[in-house]
N, C-alpha and C positions, 0 to 999 in steps of 0.2 A: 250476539245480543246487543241490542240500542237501550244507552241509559242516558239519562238525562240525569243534571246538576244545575244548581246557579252559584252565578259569583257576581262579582260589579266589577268596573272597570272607571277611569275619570278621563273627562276634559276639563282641563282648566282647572277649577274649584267645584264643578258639578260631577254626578256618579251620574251612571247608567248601566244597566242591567246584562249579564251577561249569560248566555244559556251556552253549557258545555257538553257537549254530546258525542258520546263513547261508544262506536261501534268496532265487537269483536269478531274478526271471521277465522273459519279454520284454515288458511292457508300460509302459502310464505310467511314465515315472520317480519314485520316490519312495525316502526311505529312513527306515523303521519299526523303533523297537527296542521290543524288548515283556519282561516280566518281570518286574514292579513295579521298576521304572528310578526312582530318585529325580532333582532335575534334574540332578547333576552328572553322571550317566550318560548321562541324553536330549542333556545337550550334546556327549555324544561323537561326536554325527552330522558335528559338524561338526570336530574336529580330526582326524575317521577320514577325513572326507573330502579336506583339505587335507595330512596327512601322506603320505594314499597318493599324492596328485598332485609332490609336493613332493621323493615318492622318484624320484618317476621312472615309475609304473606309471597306469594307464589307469583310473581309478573307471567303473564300467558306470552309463551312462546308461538304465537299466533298472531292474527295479523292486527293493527290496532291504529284505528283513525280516530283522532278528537277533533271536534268543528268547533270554532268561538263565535256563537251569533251575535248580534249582527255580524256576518261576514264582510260587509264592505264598511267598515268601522275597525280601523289599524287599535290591535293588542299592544300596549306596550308595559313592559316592566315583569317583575316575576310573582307578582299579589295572585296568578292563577294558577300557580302551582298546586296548592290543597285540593281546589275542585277538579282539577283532573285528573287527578290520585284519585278523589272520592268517585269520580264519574269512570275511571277502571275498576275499581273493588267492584260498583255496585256490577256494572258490566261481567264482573265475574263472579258474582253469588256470593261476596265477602259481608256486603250491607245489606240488610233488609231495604227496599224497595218504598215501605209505606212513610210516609209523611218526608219522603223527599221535596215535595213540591213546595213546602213550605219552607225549607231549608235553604240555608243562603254561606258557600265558603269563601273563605278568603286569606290567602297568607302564601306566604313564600316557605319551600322545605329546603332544607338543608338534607345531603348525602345518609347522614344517618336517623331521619326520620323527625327531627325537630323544625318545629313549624317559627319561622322567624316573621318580625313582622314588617309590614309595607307600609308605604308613606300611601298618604289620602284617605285614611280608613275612615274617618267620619261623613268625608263625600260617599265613599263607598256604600259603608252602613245606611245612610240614610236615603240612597237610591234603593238598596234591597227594598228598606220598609217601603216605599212607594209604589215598588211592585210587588207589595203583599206579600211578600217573605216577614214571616213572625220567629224564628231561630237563625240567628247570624252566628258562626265560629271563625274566629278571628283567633291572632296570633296574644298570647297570655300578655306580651309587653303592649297591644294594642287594644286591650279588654276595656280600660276605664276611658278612654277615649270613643270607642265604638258607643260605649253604654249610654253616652248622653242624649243618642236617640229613644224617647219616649216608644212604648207600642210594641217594643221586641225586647226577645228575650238573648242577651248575647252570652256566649260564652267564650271565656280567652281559653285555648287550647295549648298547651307544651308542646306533644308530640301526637305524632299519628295514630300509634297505639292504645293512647291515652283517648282517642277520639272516637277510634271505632271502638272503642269498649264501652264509651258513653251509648253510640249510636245501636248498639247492640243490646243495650241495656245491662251491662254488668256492672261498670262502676259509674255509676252518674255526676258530670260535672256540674257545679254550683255555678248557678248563672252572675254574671257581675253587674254591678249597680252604680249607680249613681245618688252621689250627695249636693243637693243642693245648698241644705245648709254649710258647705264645706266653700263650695263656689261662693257665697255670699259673702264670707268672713275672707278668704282670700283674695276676693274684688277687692275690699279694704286698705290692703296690706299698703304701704307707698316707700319707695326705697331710700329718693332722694327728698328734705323737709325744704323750703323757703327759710325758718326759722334758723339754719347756719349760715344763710347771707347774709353778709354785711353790707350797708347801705344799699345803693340801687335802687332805691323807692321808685321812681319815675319806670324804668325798666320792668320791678315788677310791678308796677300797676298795668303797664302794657301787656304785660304776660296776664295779666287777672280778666284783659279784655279779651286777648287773643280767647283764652279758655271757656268764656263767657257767651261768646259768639261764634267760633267757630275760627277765627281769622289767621290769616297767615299772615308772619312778622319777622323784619329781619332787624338783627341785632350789628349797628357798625359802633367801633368803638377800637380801641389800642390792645394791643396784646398785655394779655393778665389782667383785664378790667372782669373778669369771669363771665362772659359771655356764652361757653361751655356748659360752665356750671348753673347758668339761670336755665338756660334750653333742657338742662336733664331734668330738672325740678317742673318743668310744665308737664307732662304726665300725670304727677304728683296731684294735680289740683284742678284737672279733667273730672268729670263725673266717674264713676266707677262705670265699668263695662255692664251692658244690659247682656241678659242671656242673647239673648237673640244676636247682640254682635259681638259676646263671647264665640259664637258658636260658628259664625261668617269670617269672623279672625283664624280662630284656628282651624278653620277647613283651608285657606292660604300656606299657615304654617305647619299644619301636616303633607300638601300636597308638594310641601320645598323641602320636606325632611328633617324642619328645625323643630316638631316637637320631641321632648323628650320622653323616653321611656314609661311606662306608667302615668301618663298624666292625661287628664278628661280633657281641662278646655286651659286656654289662655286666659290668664286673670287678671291681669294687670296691660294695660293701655300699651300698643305696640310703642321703641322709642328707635328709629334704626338710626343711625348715624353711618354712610358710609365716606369711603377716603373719596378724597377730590381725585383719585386719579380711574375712579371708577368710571365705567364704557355702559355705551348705550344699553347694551343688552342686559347689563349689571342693572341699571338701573328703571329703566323699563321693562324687564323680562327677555324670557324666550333664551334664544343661543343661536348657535350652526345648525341644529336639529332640534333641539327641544322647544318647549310652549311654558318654560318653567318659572313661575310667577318673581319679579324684580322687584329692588326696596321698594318703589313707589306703591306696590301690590302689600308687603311685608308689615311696612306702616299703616294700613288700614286701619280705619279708626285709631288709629292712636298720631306720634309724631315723627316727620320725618326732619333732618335736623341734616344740612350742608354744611359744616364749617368751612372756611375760607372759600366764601363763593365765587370769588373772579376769580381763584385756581382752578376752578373745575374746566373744563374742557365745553364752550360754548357751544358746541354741538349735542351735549351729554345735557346742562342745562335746559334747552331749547325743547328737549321733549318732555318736558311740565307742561308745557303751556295748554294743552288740551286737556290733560288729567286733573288736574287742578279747575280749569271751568267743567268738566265732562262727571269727577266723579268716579271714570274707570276708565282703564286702559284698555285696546285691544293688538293681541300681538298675534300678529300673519308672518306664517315660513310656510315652506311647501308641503309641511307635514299639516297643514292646518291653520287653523285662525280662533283664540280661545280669547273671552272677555273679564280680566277682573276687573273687582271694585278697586277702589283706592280714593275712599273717603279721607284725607287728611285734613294736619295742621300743618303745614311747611314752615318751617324754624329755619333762616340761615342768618350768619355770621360770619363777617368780612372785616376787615381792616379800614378806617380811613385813605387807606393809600398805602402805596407799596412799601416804603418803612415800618409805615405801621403808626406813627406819630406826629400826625396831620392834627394840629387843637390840644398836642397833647403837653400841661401846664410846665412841665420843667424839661421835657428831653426832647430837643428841637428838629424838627421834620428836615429831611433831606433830598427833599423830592420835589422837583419843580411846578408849577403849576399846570406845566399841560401834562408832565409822567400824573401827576395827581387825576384830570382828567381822563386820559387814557387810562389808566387805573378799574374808574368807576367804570368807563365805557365798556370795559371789560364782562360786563352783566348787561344784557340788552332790558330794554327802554320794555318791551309789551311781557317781557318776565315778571321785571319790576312793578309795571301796572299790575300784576293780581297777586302781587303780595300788600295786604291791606296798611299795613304800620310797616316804617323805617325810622326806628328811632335811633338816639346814642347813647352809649354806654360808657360814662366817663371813668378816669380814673381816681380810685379812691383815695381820700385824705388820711392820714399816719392814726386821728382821732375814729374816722370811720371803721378801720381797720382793727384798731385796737379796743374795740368798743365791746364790751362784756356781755351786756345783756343783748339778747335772744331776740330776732327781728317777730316777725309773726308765722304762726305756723302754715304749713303746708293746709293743714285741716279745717282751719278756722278762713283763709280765701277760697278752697275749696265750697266749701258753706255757701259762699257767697258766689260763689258761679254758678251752684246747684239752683240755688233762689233765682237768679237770673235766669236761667234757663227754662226754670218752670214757670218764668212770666213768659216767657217766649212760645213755651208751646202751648200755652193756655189759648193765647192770641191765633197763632195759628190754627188751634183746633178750631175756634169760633169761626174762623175765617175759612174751613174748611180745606188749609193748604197741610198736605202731610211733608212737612218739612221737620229738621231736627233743632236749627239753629241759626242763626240769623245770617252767618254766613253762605248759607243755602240758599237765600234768597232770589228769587228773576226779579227781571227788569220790571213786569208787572206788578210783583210783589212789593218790591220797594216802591214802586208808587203807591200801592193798597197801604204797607203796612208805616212808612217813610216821610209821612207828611206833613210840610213844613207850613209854618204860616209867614204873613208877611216879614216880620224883622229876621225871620231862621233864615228864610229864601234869601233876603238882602244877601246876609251873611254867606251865603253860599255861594253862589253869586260871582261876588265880588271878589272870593279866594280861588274861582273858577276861571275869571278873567285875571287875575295878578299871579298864580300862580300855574297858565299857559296847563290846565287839566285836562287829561282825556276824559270821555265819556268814562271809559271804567273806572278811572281811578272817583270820577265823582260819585259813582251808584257803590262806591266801597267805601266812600266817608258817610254816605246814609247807613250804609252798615252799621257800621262804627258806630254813629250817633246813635242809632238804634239801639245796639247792645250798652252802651254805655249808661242811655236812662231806663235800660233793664236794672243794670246795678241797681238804680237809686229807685227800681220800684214805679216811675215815672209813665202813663199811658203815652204820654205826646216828648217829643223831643225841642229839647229846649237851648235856648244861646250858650250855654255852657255846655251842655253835650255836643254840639257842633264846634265850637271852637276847640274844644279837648282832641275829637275824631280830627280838625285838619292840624290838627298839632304832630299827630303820630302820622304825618306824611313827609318825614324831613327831607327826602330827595330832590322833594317835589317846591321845595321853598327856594327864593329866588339864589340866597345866599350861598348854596350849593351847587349849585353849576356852575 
């Protein structure tokens, strides 16, 4: 007998559809699965066959081929385990037959019959709904993650016994839900405040713009000036996550295995930080064989944060450069070629120089002026062009330090990046561009939205030719400016917002090279 099942299967961060087809015959025993099965699949012969013995039910000592369509679309991982247990029972008269077509499984079995669960379930789940599956059963620790597709009905499952007694109608499982109100008040939440910094006014006002507009910022300054500690607090005073890039977040963070157990969506603004001694594949994804999404993927919408950037490995840097103008990365091995997003805000933090105490007021630099040079060289010239602001972080005085009262809160800049940004998209709606932030902007755009009048232009101009600017780095002080008389509520960009935006280019000023 031929039965039929679904389940989903992912590339990249997307699902697709999976049809699982169970033919039984009377002969040789054998059990065949076919559909470019990688080996984590080919092994499910054998926990298909020890969970269905294990529930309780009869494995047919006959002959038994499972097919995973699309056939020339490679299975990988053990998420179709359930459905090809389900796609034998039914093959053997264990399941009723009726309203399979609507049903949708998915989960990995363990030996003794318990259904564990898989990474990508919400790619998963919400390829089923697509193709018109209205009951998904997923793995009980993958229930509230599945659920936050709207349209179906999911249920998290324990065991297999537990499933076919739903399916039979003897003990019915209670389908799982989704709280919005739960997701809105945990958007909220913020871990690190602005309000335990001390001093650093200038720094955070640059972090208030990076936020404001989208911009990527690097932080140089002396060891212990808290440079770390400013970069965790920007998350803090990001807008809260919208559903919609809640849910594009954590389709990333489930398809890499870093959601945890029980949890619907990501609530809080990605913040990754990894070590400078990190490799290409770390950080743009993929590996030797897999397609498995990298920081630059992980940080989506939220921030990605380098400390000590000329230690990184200039080969490992150099592949920003296109993510960063693109938006998304795409990774090609022979198994494939899958595309993420990777909306970010790029945070790094470097030293003045290889001591570390280049400017710095009382502990004197050791370091010659071309090691100095060399230093900086160490971070190429067209990296540095699309990182919007390079300011400095000095070190604090004994009164700054010791200073009692409480800077301003996380909550209260927040406020005011929020207010900014809904000048921005007001503008843009008008302007019919769907953009989210000023940092988003094309070349076309900043001339639409970027326009200067004569004394602004002078001004620009003139820090264009003194200050030896590339094209990008000048369409990323329009930014700037831009976002900057967002703050103050301003339609037009004026002499102090231009003069403020070529301030946060400190590289780029003569005095620096």
């Amino acid at each position: 007998m031929i039965s039929k099942v679904f389940s989903a299967g992912i590339t990249g961060a997307n699902g697709y559809e999976i049809t699982v087809e169970c033919d039984i015959q009377n002969r040789l025993g054998l059990f065949e699965m076919v559909g470019l099965p990688d080996t984590a699949v080919k092994e499910a012969k054998e926990r298909v066959r020890a969970a269905c013995v294990n529930s309780g039910f009869s494995f047919p000592d006959t002959s038994v081929v499972v097919n995973l369509a699309p056939a020339d679309r490679k299975k990988e991982g053990t998420a179709y385990d359930l459905s090809v247990l389900m796609a034998l029972l039914l093959s053997s008269g264990a399941l009723p037959p009726d309203g399979m077509e609507r049903r949708c499984f998915i989960g990995e079995l363990s030996l003794s019959g318990e259904v564990r669960p898989a990474n990508g379930m919400l790619c998963r789940v919400l390829a089923a709904r697509e193709a018109g599956r209205t009951e998904i059963f997923v793995p009980y620790e993958n229930a509230e993650e599945a659920a936050v597709a709207d349209g179906v009905r999911v249920y998290g499952v324990r065991t297999v016994r537990e499933l076919v007694d739903h399916l039979n109608g003897i003990i019915p499982i209670a389908p799982a839900s989704f709280s919005m109100d739960h997701f809105l008040r945990a958007a909220d939440d913020c871990a690190y405040d602005f309000a335990d910094v001390r001093g650093q006014e200038q720094a955070k006002r640059a972090l208030e713009i990076a936020a404001a507009g989208g911009h990527n910022i690097l932080l140089i300054g002396p060891p212990g000036t808290g440079k770390s500690m400013l970069a965790k607090r920007l998350p803090g005073i990001l807008p809260p996550l919208s559903f919609e890039e809640a849910v594009e977040t954590t389709k990333i963070h489930s398809v890499a295995g870093l959601l945890p157990a029980h949890t619907s969506l990501v609530t809080a603004r990605p913040f990754r930080a990894p070590h400078h001694t990190a490799t290409i594949a770390s950080l743009a994804g993929g590996g030797s064989a897999s397609l498995r999404p990298g920081e630059v993927s992980l940080a989506h919408n939220g921030v990605l944060f380098l400390d000590e950037l000329p230690e990184y490995a200039r080969s490992v840097t150099e592949i920003l450069r296109q993510p960063l103008e693109d938006r998304t990365i795409t990774i090609t091995r022979m198994s494939g070629s899958v595309t993420y997003p990777c909306s970010i805000t790029l945070v790094c933090a470097m030293n003045p120089c290889k001591c570390g105490y280049y400017g710095h007021p009382t502990k004197p630099c050791t370091c010659t002026p071309a090691a100095r040079k060399a230093y900086l060289a160490r971070v190429s010239g067209p990296l540095l062009d699309r990182i919007d602001m390079q300011i400095e972080v000095s070190s604090l005085s004994y009164r700054e330090i010791s200073e009692r009262k409480k800077g301003e809160s996380s909550a209260d800049i927040r406020a005011r990046v929020e207010r900014a940004r809904a000048f921005a998209l007001e503008r843009f709606k008008a302007g019919g561009d769907e953009i989210s932030c000023n940092a988003q902007m094309s070349a076309p755009q900043i001339r639409k939205y970027c326009a200067l009048n004569g004394q602004t232009d002078a001004i620009l101009r003139m820090a264009y030719d003194s200050m030896n600017l590339s094209a990008r780095a000048h369409d990323r002080i329009l930014r700037m400016a831009r976002t900057i008389a967002d703050l103050d509520g301003a339609e037009k960009i004026g002499e102090r917002h231009l003069f403020e935006a070529i301030s946060l280019r400190k590289l780029d000023r003569p005095e620096t090279e």
